[in-house]
N, C-alpha and C positions, 0 to 999 in steps of 0.2 A: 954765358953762351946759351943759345936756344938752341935746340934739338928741333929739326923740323924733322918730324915723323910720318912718310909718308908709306901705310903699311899697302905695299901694293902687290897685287894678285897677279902681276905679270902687264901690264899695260896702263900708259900713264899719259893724259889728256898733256899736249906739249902747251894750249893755252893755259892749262893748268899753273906746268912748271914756271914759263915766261913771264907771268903776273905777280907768283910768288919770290922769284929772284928779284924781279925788278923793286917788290914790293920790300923786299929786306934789305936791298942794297948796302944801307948804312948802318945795316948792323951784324954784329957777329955771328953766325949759323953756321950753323953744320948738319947736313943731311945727312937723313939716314932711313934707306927705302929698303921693304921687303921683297924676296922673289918666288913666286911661285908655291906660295902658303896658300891654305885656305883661313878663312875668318873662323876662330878667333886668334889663330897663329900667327898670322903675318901682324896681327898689334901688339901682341905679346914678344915675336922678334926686335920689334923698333923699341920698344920701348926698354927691354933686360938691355938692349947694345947704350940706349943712349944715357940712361942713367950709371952703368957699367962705366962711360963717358965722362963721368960728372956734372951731367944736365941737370939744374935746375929750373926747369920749365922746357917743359915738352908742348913742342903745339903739333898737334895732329890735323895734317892737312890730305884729306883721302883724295886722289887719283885723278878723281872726276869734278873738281871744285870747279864754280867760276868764282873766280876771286874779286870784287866791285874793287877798282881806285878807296885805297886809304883802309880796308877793314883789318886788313894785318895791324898797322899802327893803332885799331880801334880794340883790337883784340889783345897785342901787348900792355894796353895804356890801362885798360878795363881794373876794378878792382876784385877779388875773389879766389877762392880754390881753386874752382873751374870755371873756366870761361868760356861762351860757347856764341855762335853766329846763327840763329835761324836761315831754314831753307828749307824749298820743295822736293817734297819726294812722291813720288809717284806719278808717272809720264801724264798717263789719260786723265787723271783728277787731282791734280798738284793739291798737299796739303801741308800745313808745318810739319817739320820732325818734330819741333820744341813742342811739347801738350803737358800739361800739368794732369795729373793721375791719382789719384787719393792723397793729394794733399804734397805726392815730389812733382820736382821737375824731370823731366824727361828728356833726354835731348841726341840727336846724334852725333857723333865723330867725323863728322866732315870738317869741320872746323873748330877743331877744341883746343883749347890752353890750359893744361893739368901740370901742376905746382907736384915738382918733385916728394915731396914730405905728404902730399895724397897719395902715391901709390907706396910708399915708405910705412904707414899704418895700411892700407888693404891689403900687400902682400901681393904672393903669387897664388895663383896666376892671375895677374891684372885682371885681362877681358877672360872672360868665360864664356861658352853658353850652354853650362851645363853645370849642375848643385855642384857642392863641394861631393855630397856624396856620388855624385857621377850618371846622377839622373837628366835629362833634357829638361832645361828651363822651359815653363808653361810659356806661351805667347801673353803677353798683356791684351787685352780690350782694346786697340788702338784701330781706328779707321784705315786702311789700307798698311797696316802695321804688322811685322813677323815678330816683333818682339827679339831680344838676342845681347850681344857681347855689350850693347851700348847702354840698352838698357837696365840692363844687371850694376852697369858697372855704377851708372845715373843712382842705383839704389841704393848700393853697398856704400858709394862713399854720401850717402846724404844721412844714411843710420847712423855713419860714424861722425857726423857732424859735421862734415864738411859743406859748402854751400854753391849754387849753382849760379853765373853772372848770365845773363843773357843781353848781348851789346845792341844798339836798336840797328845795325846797319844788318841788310839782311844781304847773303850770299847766294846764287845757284849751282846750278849743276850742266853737263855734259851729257848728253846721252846720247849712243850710238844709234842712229836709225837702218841704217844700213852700211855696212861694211864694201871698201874698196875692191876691185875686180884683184884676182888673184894672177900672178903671173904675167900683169898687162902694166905700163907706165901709167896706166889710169891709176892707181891706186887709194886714192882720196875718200876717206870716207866722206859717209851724212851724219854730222853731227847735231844736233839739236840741241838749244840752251833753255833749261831750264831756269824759270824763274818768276815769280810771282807777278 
């Protein structure tokens, strides 16, 4: 069974959903969304429920994915620990999440595939963003980068040996531009697709 982990902050892109249902159709999944966490909570929710489940393999698909034709089956099929989909982040200067950093990979949880027995050696609390001693993780050097849960987590499991797949089909993103009139039957937002 896959666990589709979608650790969500309270609002969730419905092309998002629609591409990923269609996109698993034929196979076994079970969803499991979070409400109203902040980050790094709402992945550390999805993730305790779905292994709690007996997930082995988690794929984490955040909120605001656009999903291209076929990269879910590009992503199950992939071989590796972690499996991950490039994509743009940052609206005015689109740049990869995936960047390679003194030698790891780096990547974000928009589209990840983590192999039960990696969070099984890292422990709790999965994502973090903050030392075990309970200090604020530094930001990395990354170009339009805050540094945080994804990063940490890209580091922890590459120390402990685990290794990072990166599939060549590249995925985008969702971004609100402007929200729907409130109280009125217009209520459609502006959405914008990101993508390289």
């Amino acid at each position: 069974m896959i666990a589709v982990c979608m650790p969500s902050r309270g609002l969730i892109h419905s092309r998002t959903v629609e591409a990923l249902a269609y996109q698993l159709q034929d196979r076994e999944w079970r969803l499991y969304v979070s409400h109203d966490l902040p980050i790094p909570d709402c992945f550390n929710d999805v993730t305790s429920r779905a292994l709690e489940a007996g997930a082995t393999r988690l794929l984490f698909v955040e909120e605001d994915m656009l999903l291209p034709p076929g990269i879910i089956d590009d992503i199950l099929s992939a071989e590796g620990d972690i499996v991950t989909a490039n994509y743009p982040v940052a609206v005015s200067n689109p740049i990869p999440v995936v960047q390679t950093v003194a030698g790891k990979t780096l990547c974000g949880t928009g589209l990840t595939l983590i192999k039960r027995y990696v969070f099984e050696q890292l422990g709790t609390p999965y994502f973090r963003n903050t030392t075990r001693d309970g200090n604020t993780l530094q930001p990395l050097e990354l170009p339009g980068r805050y540094g945080g849960h994804d990063i940490d987590f890209c580091v922890r499991a590459q120390e402990a040996g685990f290794n990072i797949t990166v599939i060549d089909k590249v995925a985008g993103q969702y971004r609100v531009i402007d929200y729907g009139k409130y109280e009125t039957n217009d209520g459609s937002h502006n959405i914008k697709e990101l993508v390289f």
